[in-house]
PLY file of the C-alpha trace (Angstrom):
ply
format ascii 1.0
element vertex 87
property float x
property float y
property float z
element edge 86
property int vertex1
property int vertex2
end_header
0.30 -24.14 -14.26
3.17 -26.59 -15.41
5.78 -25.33 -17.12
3.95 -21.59 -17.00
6.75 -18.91 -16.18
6.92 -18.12 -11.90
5.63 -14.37 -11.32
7.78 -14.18 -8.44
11.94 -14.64 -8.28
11.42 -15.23 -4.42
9.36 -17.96 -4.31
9.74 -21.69 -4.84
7.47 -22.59 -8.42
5.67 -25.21 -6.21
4.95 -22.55 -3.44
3.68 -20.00 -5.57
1.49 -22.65 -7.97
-0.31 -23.66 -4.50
-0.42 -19.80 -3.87
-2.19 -19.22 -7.02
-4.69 -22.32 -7.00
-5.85 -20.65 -3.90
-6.29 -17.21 -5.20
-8.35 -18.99 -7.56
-10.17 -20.95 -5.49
-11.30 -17.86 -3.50
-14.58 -16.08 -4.03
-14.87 -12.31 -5.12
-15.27 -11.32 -1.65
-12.17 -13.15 -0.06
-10.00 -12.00 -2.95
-11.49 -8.26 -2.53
-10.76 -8.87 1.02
-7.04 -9.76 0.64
-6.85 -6.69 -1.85
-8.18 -4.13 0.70
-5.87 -5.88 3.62
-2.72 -5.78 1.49
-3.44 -1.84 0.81
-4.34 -1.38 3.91
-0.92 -2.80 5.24
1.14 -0.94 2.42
0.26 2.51 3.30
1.12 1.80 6.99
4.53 0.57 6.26
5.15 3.75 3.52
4.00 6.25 5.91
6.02 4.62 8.64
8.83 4.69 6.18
8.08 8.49 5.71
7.63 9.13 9.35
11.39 7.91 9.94
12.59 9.04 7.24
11.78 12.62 8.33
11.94 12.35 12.18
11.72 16.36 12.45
7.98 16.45 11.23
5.19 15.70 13.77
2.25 13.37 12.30
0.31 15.54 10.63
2.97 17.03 8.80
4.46 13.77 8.04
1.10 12.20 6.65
1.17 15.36 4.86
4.12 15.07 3.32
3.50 11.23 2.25
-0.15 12.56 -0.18
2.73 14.49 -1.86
4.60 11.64 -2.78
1.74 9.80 -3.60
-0.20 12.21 -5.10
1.22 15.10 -5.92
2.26 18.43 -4.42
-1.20 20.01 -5.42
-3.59 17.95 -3.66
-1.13 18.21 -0.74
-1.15 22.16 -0.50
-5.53 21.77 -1.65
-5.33 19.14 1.74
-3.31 21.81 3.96
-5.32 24.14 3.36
-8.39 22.36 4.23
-6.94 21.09 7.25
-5.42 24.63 8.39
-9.44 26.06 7.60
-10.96 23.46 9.89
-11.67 24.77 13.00
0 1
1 2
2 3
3 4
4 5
5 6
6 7
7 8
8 9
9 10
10 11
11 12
12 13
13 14
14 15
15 16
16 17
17 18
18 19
19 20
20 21
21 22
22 23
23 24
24 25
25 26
26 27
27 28
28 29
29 30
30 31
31 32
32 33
33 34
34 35
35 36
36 37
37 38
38 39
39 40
40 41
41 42
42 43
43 44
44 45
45 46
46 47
47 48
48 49
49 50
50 51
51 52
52 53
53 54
54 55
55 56
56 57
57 58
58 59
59 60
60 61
61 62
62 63
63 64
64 65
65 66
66 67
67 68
68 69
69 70
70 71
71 72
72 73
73 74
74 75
75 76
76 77
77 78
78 79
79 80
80 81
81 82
82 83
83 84
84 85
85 86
């Protein structure tokens, strides 16, 4: 990886080179692993971010509001509706 361009402005070259070797040293499974963790972890902290962002909704209408800006006003009104049909 010597003299490659660093993929990350916060990170010491060396830090990130050992980062990478081990990234490629993992198997498909650890790597899918990490993947699924990081995700996971991500849409915590945005829906967190949402939730105090808009202290005046309660949960369901917060994680409601987050599928909107994630994916769209559409599949949020298709989810409401779903969830305001359950019993």
């Amino acid at each position: 990886m010597a003299g490659a361009r660093p993929t990350s402005l916060d990170t010491r070259p060396e830090a990130e080179e050992v980062q990478l070797r081990l990234l490629r040293e993992a198997g498909p499974a650890r790597r899918a692993s990490l993947l699924l963790s990081l995700s996971s972890w991500m849409i915590r902290s945005s829906r967190r971010a949402v939730a105090r962002r808009h202290p005046n909704l309660d949960e369901r209408d917060a994680k409601l509001l987050w599928v909107e800006l994630h994916y769209g006003a559409a599949i949020a009104s298709r989810l409401r509706a779903h969830l305001d049909a359950r019993p």
